[in-house]
FIVO-918263 format. One record per residue (C-alpha): residue in three letters; x, y, z. Coordinates in steps of 0.1 Angstrom, whole numbers, plus 5000, padded with zeros to 4 digits. Example, Ala and Ser with C-alpha at 12.3 -4.5 7.8 and 13.67 -1.06 7.14 Angstrom:
<drenfis>
ALA512349555078 SER513749895071 
</drenfis>
This chain:
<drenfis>
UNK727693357301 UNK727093047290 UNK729392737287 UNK728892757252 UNK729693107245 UNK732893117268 UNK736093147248 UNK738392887235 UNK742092887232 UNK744692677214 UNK746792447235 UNK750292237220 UNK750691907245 UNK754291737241 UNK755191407259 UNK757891157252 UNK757890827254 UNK760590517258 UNK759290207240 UNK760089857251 UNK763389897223 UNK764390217245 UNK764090417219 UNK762590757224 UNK759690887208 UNK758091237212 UNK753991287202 UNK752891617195 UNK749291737195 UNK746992007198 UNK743892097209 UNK741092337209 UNK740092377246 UNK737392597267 UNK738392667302 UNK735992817330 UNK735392777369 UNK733292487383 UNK732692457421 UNK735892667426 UNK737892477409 UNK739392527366 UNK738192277342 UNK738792267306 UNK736792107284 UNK738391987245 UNK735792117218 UNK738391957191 UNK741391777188 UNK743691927159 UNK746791727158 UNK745291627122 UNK746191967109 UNK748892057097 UNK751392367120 UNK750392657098 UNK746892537099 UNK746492537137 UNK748992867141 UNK746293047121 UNK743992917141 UNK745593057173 UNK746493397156 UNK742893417147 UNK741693317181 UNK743693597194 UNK742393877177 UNK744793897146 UNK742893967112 UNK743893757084 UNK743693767053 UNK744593657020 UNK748593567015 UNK748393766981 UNK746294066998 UNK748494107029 UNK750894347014 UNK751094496975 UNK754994596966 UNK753794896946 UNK757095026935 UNK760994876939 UNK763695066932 UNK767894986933 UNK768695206964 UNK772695016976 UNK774795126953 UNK773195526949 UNK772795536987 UNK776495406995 UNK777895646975 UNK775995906983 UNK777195847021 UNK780995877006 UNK779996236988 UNK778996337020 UNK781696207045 UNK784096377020 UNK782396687022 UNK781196666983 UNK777796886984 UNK779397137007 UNK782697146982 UNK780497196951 UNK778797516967 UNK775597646984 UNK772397436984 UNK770597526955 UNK768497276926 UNK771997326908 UNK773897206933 UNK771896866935 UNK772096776901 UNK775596836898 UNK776096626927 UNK773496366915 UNK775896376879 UNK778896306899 UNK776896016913 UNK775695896886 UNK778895876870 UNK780095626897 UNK777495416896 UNK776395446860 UNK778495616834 UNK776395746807 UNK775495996787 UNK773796276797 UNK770196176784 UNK771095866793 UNK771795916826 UNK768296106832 UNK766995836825 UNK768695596843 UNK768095786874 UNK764395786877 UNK764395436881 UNK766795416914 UNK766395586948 UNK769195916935 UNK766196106918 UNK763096036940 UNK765196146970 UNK767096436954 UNK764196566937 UNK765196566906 UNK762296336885 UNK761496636868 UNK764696746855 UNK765096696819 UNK768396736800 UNK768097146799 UNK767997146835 UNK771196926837 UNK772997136809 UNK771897456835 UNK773697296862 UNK776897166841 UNK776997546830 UNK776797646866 UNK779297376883 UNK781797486853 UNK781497826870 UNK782697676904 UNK785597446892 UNK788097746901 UNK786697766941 UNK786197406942 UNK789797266927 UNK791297556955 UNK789597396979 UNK791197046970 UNK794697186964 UNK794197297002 UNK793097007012 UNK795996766995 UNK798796966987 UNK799197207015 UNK802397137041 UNK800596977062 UNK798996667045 UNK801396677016 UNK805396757035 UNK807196637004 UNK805296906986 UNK804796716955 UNK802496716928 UNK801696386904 UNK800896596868 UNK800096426831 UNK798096436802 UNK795696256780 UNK793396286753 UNK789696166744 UNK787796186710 UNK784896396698 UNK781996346685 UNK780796556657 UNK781996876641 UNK781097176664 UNK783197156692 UNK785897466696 UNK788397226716 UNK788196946690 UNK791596906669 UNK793496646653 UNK796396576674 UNK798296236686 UNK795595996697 UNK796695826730 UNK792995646723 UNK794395526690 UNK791495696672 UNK793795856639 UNK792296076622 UNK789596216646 UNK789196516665 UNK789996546705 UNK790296736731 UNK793396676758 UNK793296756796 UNK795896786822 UNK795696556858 UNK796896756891 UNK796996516918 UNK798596446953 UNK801296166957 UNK799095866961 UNK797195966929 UNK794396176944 UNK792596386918 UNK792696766922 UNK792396986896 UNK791696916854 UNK792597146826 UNK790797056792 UNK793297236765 UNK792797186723 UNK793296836707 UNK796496956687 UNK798397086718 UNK802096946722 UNK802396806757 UNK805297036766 UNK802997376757 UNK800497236774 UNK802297166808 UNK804097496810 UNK800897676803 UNK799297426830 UNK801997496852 UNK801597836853 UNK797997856859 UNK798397566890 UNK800697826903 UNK799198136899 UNK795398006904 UNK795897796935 UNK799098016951 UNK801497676947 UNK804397776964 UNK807897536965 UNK805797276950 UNK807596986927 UNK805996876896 UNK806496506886 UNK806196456853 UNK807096226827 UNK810196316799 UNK808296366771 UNK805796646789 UNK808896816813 UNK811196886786 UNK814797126791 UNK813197396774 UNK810197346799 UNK812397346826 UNK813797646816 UNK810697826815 UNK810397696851 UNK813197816862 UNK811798166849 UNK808598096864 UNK810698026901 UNK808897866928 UNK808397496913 UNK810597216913 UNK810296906889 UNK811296556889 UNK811396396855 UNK813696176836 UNK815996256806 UNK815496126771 UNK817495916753 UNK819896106730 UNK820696316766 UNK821595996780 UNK823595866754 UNK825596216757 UNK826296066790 UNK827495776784 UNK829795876759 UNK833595766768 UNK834296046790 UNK830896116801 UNK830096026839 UNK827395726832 UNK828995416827 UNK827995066830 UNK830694986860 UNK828395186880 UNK825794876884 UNK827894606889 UNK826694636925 UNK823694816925 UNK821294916899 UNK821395286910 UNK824095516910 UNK824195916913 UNK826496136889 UNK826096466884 UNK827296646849 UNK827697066840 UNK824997096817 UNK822796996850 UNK823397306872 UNK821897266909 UNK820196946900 UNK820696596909 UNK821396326886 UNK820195936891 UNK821395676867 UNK818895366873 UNK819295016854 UNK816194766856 UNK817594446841 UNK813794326835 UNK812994646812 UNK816494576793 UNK815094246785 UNK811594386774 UNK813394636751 UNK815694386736 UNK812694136729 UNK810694406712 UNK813294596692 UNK813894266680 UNK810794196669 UNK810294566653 UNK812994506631 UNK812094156622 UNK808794346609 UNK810994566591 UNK812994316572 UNK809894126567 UNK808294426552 UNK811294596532 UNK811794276518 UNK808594356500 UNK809794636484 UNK812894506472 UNK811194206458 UNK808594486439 UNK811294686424 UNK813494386411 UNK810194216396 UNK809594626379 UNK805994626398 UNK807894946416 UNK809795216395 UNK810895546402 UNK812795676432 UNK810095886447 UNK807895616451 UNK810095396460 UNK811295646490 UNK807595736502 UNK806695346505 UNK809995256523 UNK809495596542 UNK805995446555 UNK807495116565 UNK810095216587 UNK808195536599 UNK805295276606 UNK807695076635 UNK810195386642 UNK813195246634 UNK814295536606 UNK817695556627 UNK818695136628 UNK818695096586 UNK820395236556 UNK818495256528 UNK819895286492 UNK817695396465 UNK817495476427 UNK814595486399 UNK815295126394 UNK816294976427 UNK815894956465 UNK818394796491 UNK818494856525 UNK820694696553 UNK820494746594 UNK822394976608 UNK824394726636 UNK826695056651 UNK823195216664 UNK821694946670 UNK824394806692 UNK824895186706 UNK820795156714 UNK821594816729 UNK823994936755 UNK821695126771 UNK818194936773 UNK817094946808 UNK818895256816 UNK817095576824 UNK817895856845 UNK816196096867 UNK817096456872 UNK815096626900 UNK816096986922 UNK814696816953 UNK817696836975 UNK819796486989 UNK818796627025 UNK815396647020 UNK814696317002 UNK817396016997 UNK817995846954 UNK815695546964 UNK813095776973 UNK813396016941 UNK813095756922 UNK810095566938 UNK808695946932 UNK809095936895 UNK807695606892 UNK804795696913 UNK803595916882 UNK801395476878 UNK799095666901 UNK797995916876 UNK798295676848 UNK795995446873 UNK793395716871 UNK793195806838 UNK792295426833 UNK789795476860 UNK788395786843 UNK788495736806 UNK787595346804 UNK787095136835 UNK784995296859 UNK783795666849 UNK783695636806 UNK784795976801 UNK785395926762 UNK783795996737 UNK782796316745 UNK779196376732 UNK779296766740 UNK780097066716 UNK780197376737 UNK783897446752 UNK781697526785 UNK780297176788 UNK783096976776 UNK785097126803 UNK782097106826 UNK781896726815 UNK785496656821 UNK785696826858 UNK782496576866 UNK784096296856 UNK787296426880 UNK785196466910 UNK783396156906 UNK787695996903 UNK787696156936 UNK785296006949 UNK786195686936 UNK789495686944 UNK788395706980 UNK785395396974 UNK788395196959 UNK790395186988 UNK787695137017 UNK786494866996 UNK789894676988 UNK788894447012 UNK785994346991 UNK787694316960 UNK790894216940 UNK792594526950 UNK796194476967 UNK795494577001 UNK799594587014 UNK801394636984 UNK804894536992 UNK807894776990 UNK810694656971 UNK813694656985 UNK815494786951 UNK813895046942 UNK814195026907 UNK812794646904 UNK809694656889 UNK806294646914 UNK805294306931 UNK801694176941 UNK801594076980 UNK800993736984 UNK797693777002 UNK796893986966 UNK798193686944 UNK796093456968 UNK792793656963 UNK793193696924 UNK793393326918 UNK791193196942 UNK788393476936 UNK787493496972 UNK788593727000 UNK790593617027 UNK787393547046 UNK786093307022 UNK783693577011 UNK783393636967 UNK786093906957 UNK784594136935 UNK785594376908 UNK784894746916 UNK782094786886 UNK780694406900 UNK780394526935 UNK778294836924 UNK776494626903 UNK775894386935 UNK775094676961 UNK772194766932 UNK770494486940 UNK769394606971 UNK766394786966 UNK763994986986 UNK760194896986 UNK756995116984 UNK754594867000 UNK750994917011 UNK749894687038 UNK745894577033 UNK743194577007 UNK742395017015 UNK743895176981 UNK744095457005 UNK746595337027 UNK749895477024 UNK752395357007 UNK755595207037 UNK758895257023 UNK761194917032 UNK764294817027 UNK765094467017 UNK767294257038 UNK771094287028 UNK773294057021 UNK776594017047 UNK778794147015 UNK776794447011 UNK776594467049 UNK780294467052 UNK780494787022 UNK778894987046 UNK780594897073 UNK784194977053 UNK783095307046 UNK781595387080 UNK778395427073 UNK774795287084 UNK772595167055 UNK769795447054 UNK766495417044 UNK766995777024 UNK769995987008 UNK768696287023 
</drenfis>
């Protein structure tokens, strides 16, 4: 071989140097050198000196010199598809450390869309078209299989996971409300309602709007969960049921269906009513913890009753116990901050009153207003409009209208803001006043999950559906997918502006506190690691920008296609990490 033909090789020099100043100065060059064997000894002889290039000039030069083929920046790789994979894929990896596709039944194309729904409804509440849509462009369909599923298919698997709901909530009631994992055997129950859409639907009524939508058909659905607010079974029921009918029919079918044995049903006073109590007490087996309304408290605090207000000069919770209460115990609580509250707005309520009676009078003495029926409906709206029928006399003739408050039940009301009283059948043994009523307040949990379901993560309302099969199928999918947020929520408080360590009050009847660390957090807007706190929605939102990449290395159309992940950020690193789980390149 020739000197000319043997191969040449990059080679860096360094050398410092100390000037006459002393200061130090490093030169940097490089050089494109041949070495071979002369007389038994190396040489190497410079072909070209390339300290004039620039670095990524002379490192192509060596990659090239080594055997590395190069080419264009812009033909080195083609991205032919990117697709939001962090948010489906974490939590998918929730669904499945909870045992979701195993709890929603046998593997099957059914079973994967219902489970991609329930997904979908974390991530991305929608409606059903909606969501078919919004699938195909993220990781949940490719991987699941499901780009070709339209909205029939989905309807076919609503239908089918509405046939499951029974084996599926037994298998939660197991799970969270057996001895074992639930020893105070208690159960967290309430109701709400959501609007319909259109005219079709066999559930829809007019009924009380807790949406505020008068005048529109609903449907309203029962909550079953554990103590800490756990979602585990969902009755839909029509839109014009009273909430006492509908939790004693509830109540029942809890019982009977999932074999609920010495259970206690917390509910609030307007759903566990006496005459629902009673029809426990026929039922047998279920205790209740609920509170008593007001005209049975102000039978109570009559002058000989057994509640009166020397029992909080020390304490703002007293026990007394009264015949028409039979095997039940009886806890008077006074929260000085809710008596305030009440006064404040009962204030203002009647000022509205006056303000708007006023009206009236002022119509009927100018003769714009005659006659006493008309007179009486219009007064009739006014107070009707702010409840306060009970605090004002109202005189009135064809001619004339006076009213004037009514200061003895108004003072009588009065007496008694902040008082309320819980009446439960759980024995003194078995759990202690503070606790019972730390029970009755927990009933914020279920209250904290219908806001979850209906409006801040899961957008339950308005429901779009007009078959009773998929409205109830529509309601139980937004239930599972509270379950599994409920459990995403609390792995992630780290992450967001969730209270991590809640304090416990030390009366239990003072209203709930923020932890400091939680205070800290909110107004800051950064974790306690310096990192951004995020909402729950905004964290979703953030995992979602983590995509997964269909890339084809090289000019060969033929190639195939490399799925890659792009690089996470140490936030979406650390959501993983809270929920146990390694990023993975696919949901299955």
């Amino acid at each position: 071989m020739s000197q000319q033909e043997k191969p040449v090789h990059v080679v860096r020099v360094r050398k410092s140097h100390t000037d006459k100043h002393g200061l130090e100065r490093d030169y940097r060059s490089a050089y494109l050198r041949r070495s071979f064997r002369e007389g038994g000894k190396v040489r190497n002889e410079t072909v070209a000196n390339l300290s004039a290039l620039p670095d990524h000039v002379v490192d192509l030069i060596e990659a090239g010199l080594k055997g590395q083929h190069l080419v264009p920046a812009d033909a080195a790789a083609t991205i032919l598809r990117s697709r939001p994979h962090g948010h489906v894929a974490a939590v998918t990896a929730q669904a499945k450390a909870l045992g979701l596709p195993a709890l929603l039944g046998p593997a099957c194309p059914q079973r994967d869309l219902a489970l991609a729904l329930v997904i979908a409804r974390v991530c991305r509440p929608g409606s059903k078209p909606a969501t078919t849509r919004w699938w195909a462009d993220t990781t949940l369909a490719v991987d699941l299989g499901l780009t070709a599923a339209g909205t029939d298919e989905v309807y076919a698997a609503m239908d089918w996971l509405e046939t499951r709901q029974e084996s599926i909530e037994k298998a939660l009631a197991k799970k969270h409300l057996s001895p074992g994992a639930n020893p105070d055997r208690l159960a967290l129950f309430d109701l709400s309602s959501s609007w319909v859409t259109g005219h079709h639907c066999p559930l829809a009524a007019r009924g009380y709007s807790r949406d505020g939508k008068k005048g529109l058909p609903q449907i309203e659905y029962g909550l079953l969960t554990d103590p800490e607010g756990r979602p585990v079974s969902v009755r839909v029921v029509p839109g014009n049921t009273a909430d006492p009918t509908a939790f004693e029919a509830l109540a029942k079918d809890f019982k009977t269906r999932y074999g609920l044995q010495e259970m206690v049903m917390v509910g609030d006073r307007g759903m566990i009513t006496s005459a629902r109590i009673e029809a426990l007490k026929e039922l047998g087996g279920l205790g209740w913890v609920t509170a008593l309304r007001a005209p049975a408290i102000q039978a109570l605090a009559a002058d000989d009753g057994p509640l009166q207000m020397s029992l909080f000069d020390e304490t703002n919770l007293a026990k007394i116990s009264h015949p028409h209460y039979p095997g039940e115990r009886l806890i008077a609580c006074r929260n000085p901050a809710l008596a305030v509250e009440r006064s404040r707005k009962r204030g203002d309520l009647l000022a509205a009153t006056d303000q708007e009676l006023a009206k009236i009078t002022a119509a009927t003495q100018a003769g714009r207003l005659k006659d006493a029926g008309r007179i009486g409906i219009r007064a009739g709206k006014v107070v009707g409009k702010y409840n306060m029928e009970k605090h004002y006399k109202l005189d009135i003739t064809d001619t004339s209208f006076t009213y004037a408050r009514n200061e003895e039940n108004i003072a009588a009301e009065a007496a008694l803001d902040g008082i309320y009283i819980i009446r439960t059948t759980i024995p003194d043994k078995q759990m202690d006043a503070a606790k019972v009523v730390a029970t009755y307040k927990s009933l914020a949990n279920v209250e904290r999950d219908f806001r979850s379901i209906k409006a801040i993560d899961l957008a339950l309302r308005p429901i779009h559906h007009h078959t009773e099969t998929r409205v109830r199928a529509h309601v139980f999918i937004c239930m599972l997918a509270a379950y599994l947020t409920w459990h995403l929520r609390k792995a992630w408080a780290p992450l967001t502006f969730t209270d991590e360590h809640r304090p416990e009050p030390a009366d239990p009847v003072a209203p709930a506190q923020r932890s400091t660390a939680a205070q800290t957090k909110a107004s800051r807007r950064t974790t306690a690691d310096g990192a951004p706190a995020y909402s729950f929605r905004a964290l979703l939102e953030h995992l979602a920008t983590l995509t997964r990449n269909d890339i084809r290395y090289g000019t060969d159309t033929t190639m195939p296609a490399v799925p890659t992940l792009a690089a996470p950020t140490p936030i979406q690193r650390r959501a993983y990490e809270l929920i146990g789980q390694t990023l993975p390149l696919n949901l299955k």
